[in-house]
C-alpha positions in Angstrom: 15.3 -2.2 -28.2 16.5 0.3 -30.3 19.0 3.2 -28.8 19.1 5.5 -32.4 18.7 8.9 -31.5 15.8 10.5 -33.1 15.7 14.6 -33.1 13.0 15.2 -31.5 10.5 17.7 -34.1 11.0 21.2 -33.9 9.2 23.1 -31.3 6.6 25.7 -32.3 7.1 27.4 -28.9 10.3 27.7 -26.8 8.6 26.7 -23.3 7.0 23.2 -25.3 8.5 20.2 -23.5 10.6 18.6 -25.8 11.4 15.6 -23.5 10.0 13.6 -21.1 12.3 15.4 -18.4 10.5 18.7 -19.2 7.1 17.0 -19.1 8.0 16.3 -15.4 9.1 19.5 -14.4 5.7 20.5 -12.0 5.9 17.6 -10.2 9.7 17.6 -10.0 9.6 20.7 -8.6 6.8 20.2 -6.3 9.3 16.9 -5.2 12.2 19.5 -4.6 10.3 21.9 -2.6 9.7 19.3 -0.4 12.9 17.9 -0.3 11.8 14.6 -1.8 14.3 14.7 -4.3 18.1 16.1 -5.2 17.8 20.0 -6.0 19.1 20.4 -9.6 20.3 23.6 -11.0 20.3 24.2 -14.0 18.3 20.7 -14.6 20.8 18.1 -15.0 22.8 19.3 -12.6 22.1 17.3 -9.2 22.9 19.0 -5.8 22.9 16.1 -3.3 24.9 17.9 -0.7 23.1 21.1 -0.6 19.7 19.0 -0.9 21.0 17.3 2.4 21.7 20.6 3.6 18.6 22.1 3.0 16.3 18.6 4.2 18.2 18.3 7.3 17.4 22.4 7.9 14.1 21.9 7.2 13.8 19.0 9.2 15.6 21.0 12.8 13.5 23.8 11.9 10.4 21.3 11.9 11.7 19.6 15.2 11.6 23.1 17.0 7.8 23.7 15.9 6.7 20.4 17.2 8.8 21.0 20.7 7.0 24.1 20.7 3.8 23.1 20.0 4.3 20.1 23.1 5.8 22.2 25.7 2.8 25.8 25.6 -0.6 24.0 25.1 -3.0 27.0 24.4 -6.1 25.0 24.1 -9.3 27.3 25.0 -11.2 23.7 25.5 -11.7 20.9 26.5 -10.4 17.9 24.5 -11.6 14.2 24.8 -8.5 12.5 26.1 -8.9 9.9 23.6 -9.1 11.9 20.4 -6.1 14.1 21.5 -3.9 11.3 22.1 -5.1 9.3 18.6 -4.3 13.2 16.9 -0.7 12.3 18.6 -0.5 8.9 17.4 -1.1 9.9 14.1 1.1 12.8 14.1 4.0 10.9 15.2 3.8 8.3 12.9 3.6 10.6 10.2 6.6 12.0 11.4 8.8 9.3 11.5 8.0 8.3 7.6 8.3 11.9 6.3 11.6 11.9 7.5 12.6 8.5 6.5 10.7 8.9 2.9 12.7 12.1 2.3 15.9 10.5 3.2 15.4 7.2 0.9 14.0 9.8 -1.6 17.7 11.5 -2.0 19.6 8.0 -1.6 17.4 7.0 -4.8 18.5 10.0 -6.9 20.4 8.0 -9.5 17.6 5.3 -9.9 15.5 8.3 -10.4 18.0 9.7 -13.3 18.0 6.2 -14.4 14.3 5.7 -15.4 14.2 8.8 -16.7 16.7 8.0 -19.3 14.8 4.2 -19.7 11.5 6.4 -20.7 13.2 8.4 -23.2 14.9 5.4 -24.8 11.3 4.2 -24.7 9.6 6.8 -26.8 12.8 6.9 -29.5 12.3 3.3 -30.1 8.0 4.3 -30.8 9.1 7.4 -32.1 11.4 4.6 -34.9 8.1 3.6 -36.0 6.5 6.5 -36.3 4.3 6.8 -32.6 5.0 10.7 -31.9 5.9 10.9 -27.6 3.6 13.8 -27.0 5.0 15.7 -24.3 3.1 18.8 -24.6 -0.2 16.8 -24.4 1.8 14.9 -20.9 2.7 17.8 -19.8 -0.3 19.1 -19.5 -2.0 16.1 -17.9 1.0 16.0 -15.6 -0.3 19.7 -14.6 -3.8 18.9 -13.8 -2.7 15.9 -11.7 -0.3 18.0 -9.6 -3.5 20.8 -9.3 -5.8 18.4 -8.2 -3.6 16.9 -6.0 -2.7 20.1 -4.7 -6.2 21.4 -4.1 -6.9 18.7 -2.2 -4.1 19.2 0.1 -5.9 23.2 0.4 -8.9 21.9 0.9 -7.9 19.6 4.4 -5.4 22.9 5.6 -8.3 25.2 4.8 -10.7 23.3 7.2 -8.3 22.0 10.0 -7.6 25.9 10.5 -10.8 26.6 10.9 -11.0 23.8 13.3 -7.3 25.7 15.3 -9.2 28.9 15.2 -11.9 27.6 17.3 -10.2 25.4 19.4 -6.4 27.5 20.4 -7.3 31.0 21.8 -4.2 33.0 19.4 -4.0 33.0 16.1 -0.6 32.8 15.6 -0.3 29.9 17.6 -3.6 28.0 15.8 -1.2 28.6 12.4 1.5 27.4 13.9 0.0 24.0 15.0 -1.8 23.9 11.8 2.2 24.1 10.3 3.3 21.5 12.8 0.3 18.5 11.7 0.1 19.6 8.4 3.8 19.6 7.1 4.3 15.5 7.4 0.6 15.2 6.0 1.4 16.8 2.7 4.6 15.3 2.6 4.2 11.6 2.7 1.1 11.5 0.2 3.8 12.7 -2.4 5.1 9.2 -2.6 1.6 7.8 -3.8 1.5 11.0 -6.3 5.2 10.1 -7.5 4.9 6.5 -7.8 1.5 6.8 -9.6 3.0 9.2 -12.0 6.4 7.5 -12.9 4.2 3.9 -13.4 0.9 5.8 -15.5 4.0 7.1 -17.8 5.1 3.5 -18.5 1.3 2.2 -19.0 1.4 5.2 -21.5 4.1 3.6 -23.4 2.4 -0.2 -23.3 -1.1 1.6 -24.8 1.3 3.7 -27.7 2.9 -0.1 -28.2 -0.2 -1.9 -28.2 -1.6 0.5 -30.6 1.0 -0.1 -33.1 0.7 -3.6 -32.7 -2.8 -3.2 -33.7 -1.9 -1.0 -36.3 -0.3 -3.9 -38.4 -3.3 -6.3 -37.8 -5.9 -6.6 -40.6 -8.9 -7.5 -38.6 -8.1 -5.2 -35.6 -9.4 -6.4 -32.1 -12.7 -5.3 -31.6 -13.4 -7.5 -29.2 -11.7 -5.8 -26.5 -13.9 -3.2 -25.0 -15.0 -0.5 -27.4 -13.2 2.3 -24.5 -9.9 0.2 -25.5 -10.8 0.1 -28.7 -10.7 4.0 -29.7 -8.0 4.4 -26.9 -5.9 2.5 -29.6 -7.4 4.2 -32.4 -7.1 7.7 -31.5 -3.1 7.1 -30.8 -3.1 5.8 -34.6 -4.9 8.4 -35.8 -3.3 11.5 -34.4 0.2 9.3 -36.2 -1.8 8.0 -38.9 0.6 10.2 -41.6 3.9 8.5 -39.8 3.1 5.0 -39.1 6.2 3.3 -40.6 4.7 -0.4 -40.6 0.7 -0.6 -42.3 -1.0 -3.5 -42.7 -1.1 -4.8 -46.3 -3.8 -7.4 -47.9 -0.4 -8.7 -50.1 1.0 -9.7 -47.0 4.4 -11.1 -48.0 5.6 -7.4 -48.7 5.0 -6.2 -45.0 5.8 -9.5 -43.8 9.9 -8.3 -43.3 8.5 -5.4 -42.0 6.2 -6.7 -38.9 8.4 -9.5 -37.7 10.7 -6.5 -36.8 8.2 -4.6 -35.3 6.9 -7.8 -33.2 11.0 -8.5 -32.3 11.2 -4.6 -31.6 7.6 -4.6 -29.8 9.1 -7.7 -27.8 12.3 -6.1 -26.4 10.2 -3.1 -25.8 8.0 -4.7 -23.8 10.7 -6.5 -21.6 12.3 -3.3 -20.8 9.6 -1.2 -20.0 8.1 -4.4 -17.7 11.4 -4.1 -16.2 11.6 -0.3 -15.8 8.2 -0.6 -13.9 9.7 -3.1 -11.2 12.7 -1.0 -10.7 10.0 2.0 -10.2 8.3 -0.6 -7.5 11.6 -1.6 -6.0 12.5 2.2 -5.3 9.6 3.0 -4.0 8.4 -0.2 -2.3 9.7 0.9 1.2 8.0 4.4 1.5 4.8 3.4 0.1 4.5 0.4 2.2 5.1 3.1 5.1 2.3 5.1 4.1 0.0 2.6 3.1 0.8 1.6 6.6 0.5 5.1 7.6 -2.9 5.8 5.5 -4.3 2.8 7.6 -3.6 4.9 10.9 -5.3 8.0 10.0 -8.7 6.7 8.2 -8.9 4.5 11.0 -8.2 6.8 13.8 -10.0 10.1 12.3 -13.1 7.2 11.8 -13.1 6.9 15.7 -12.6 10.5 16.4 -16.1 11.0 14.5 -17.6 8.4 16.3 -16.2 10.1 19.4 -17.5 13.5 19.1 -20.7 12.1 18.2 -21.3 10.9 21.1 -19.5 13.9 23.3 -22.4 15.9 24.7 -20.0 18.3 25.7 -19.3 19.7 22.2 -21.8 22.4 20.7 -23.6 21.9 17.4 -21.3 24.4 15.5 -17.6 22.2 16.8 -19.4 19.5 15.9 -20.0 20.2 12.4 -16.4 22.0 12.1 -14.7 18.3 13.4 -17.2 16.7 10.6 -16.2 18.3 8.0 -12.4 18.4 8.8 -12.4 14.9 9.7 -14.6 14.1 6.9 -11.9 15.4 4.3 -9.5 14.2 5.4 -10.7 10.7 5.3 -12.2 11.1 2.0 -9.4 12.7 0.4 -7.1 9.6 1.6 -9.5 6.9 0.4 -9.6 9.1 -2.9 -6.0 8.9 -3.3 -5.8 5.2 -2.6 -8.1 4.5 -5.0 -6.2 6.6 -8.1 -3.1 4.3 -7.0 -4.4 1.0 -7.3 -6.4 2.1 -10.0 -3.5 3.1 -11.6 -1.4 0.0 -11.1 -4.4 -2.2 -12.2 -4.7 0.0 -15.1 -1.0 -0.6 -16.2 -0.7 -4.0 -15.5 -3.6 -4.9 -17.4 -2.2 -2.7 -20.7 1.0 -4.9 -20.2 -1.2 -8.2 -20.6 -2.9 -6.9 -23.5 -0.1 -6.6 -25.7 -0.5 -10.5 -26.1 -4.1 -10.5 -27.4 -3.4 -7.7 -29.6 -0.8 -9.6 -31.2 -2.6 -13.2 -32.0 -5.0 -10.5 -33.9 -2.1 -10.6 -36.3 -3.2 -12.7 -39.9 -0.2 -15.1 -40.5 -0.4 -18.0 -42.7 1.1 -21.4 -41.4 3.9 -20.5 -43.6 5.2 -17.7 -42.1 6.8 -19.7 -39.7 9.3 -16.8 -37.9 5.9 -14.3 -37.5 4.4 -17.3 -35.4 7.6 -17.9 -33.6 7.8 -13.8 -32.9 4.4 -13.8 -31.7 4.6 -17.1 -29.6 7.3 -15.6 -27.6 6.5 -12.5 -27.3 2.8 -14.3 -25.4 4.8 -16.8 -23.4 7.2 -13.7 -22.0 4.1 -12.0 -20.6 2.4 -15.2 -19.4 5.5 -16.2 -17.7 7.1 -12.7 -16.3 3.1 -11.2 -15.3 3.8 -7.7 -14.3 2.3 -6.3 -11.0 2.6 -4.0 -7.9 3.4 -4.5 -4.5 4.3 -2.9 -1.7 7.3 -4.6 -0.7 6.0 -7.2 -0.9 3.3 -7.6 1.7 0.1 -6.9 -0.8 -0.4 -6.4 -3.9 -1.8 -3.0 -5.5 -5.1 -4.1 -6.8 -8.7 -3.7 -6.0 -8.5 -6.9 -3.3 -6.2 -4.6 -1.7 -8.8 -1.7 -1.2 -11.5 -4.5 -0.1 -9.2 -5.8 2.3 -8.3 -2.2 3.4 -12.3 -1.5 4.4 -12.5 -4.7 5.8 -9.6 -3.9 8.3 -10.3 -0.6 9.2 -14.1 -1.6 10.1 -12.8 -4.2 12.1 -10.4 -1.7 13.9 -13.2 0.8 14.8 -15.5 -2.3 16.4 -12.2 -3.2 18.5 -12.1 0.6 19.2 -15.4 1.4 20.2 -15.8 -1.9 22.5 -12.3 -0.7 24.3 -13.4 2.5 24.8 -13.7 2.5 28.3 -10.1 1.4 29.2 -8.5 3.6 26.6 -10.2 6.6 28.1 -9.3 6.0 31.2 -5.0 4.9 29.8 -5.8 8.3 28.2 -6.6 10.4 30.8 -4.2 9.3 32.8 -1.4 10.4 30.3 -2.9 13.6 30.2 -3.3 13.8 33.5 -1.2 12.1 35.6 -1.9 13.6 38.6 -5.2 13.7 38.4 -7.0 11.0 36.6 -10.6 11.7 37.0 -10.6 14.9 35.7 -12.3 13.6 32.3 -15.7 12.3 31.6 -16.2 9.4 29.4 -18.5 10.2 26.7 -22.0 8.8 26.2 -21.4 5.3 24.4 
């Protein structure tokens, strides 16, 4: 792969992002905030000890809120003894990974530095033949992804204090607890949000390639999709006046030309394959935590709506306020899955298609080195396929979400047939001196 330096093109305003650094800035700093990442200030600057500094604090300072929240129960009802000790489950667990995930988040700092550095050597190498990196037009997407990630994090706080209004008797004390479940719960889903982001910026790079590829094929490959198609086409066009290899009907004068750019396209694609596993490797331990961690809640929150259901006890108005709560929550989580493994099907499948585009390539059996170029470049992608994982235990792809429902339904059977002897393990944690003070719900 190429490493020339090419000046990027002059700005027309001072805030456009000019690399792809700048085009990460909202989520970096939503990452810093959160102490997911190494504070830098100015950027480029890292501050790991005062980003320990200020994790740990935040970490003591969560630690009291929790004790807090333990030792003065000021519940104004009644809970199901069940549902309070799956909210407890849940919370715990949730715990546990926010604190490791921040930790292995600011031990990974340099890898981080690292693929940033692999992107931008990326887009100089496109840039070479003319594929302009748009980082105003990723920043922006970058934007609307943080917002809507965002909002959905609002919308889940906005109900569950609704739900602490009606359930704790002060205010203060319903915010507080809201603080206490709600801190680890935004956290951890930032490793799905970061990992998504820092693999949908390499399958940017494989669609840019592929398009160029196309670019120097006469009969372009129409056979694809027609979505693919003008996904491919639009990239040429908005670089149709700097395209530095064009296809030629007198093919011998281009012919120099495009077995450079499939040598060039055949490096590039090695690197940025292996740019994507060291994203997976990084983050392979804290999303196999969540995804582990995700399993908990959708499952648990499933079986608290089953139980207030069937709670008698709980008016109309609770009920609807633990629907909709619950309800968010659990399709907020499953939406966030999905936009993962979407996005790591998505990006593994632009990796494979850099092969088809290229047999669309016209070479005559002279052209012996073009077929050579074009023969390895296919057998490095049939032999090295790229995919995710999560440390290895499953792979990111749709079987994963299908074996996800499959698991969680089978959970909330085994559940809801032990209900009896949980509630009664429950209430006597609750209520250790006096075990029968709960009722079991209708089944």
């Amino acid at each position: 792969m190429y490493s020339g330096k090419v000046s990027p093109p002059a700005s027309t305003s001072k805030k456009a992002p000019i690399s792809f650094r700048d085009t990460c800035l909202p989520i970096l700093w939503l990452n810093r905030i959160l102490s997911m990442v190494v504070i830098e200030v100015p950027e480029g600057r890292p501050w790991l000890t005062l980003s320990i500094i200020y994790a740990t604090a935040k970490w003591v300072g969560y630690g009291y809120l929790l004790w807090y929240t333990v030792k003065n129960d000021e519940s104004r009802i009644n809970s199901i003894p069940i549902m309070a000790a799956v909210f407890q489950v849940i919370l715990y667990v949730n715990v546990v990974i926010a604190v490791l995930s921040t930790y292995l988040g600011l031990a990974n700092y340099k890898k981080y530095e690292l693929y940033f550095k692999k992107i931008e050597l990326a887009d100089e190498t496109l840039e070479i033949f003319g594929i302009d990196p748009e980082y105003s037009s990723g920043f922006k997407d970058y934007m609307k992804i943080t917002a809507i990630w965002s909002l959905g994090g609002a919308l889940v706080c906005a109900t569950d204090f609704a739900i602490a209004c009606y359930t704790f008797s002060s205010v203060p004390y319903a915010i507080i607890r809201i603080l206490v479940f709600e801190i680890p719960m935004v956290l951890n889903p930032m490793v799905e949000l970061n990992f998504s982001l820092m693999i949908n910026a390499i399958g940017t790079r494989f669609e840019r390639l592929n398009a160029l590829i196309q670019s120097v094929a006469v009969t372009p490959l129409q056979s694809m999709n027609s979505r693919n198609f003008d996904k491919y086409q639009n990239i040429l066009n908005r670089n149709q006046s700097k395209i530095a290899v064009k296809p030629n009907y007198y093919y011998y004068k281009n012919r120099n030309n495009i077995e450079l750019l499939l040598r060039t396209a055949r490096q590039l694609h090695l690197d940025l394959c292996a740019t994507a596993r060291e994203v997976n490797d990084v983050c392979s331990r804290q999303m196999s935590m969540q995804m582990a961690a995700k399993f908990l809640l959708i499952t648990g929150f499933a079986y608290c709506l089953y139980l207030i259901y069937n709670d008698p006890n709980i008016p109309l108005s609770g009920k609807l306020q633990h629907y909709v709560s619950l309800g968010a929550w659990i399709v907020i989580n499953i939406a966030r899955m999905i936009f993962v493994v979407r996005t790591s099907v998505n990006v593994t499948s632009e990796a494979q298609k850099t092969s088809q585009i290229a047999h669309e390539i016209q070479v005559s059996k002279s052209q012996s080195n073009l077929i050579d170029e074009i023969h390895q470049l296919s057998l490095q992608i049939m032999q090295h396929p790229l995919f995710f994982t999560a440390s290895g235990l499953l792979v990111l792809d749709f079987g994963y979400v299908r074996g996800f429902v499959g698991s969680v339904t089978t959970y909330l059977m085994i559940l809801i047939q032990n209900q009896s002897d949980m509630l009664k393990a429950a209430t006597t944690l609750a209520n250790p001196n006096n075990d029968t003070s709960a009722t079991t719900p209708s089944p």
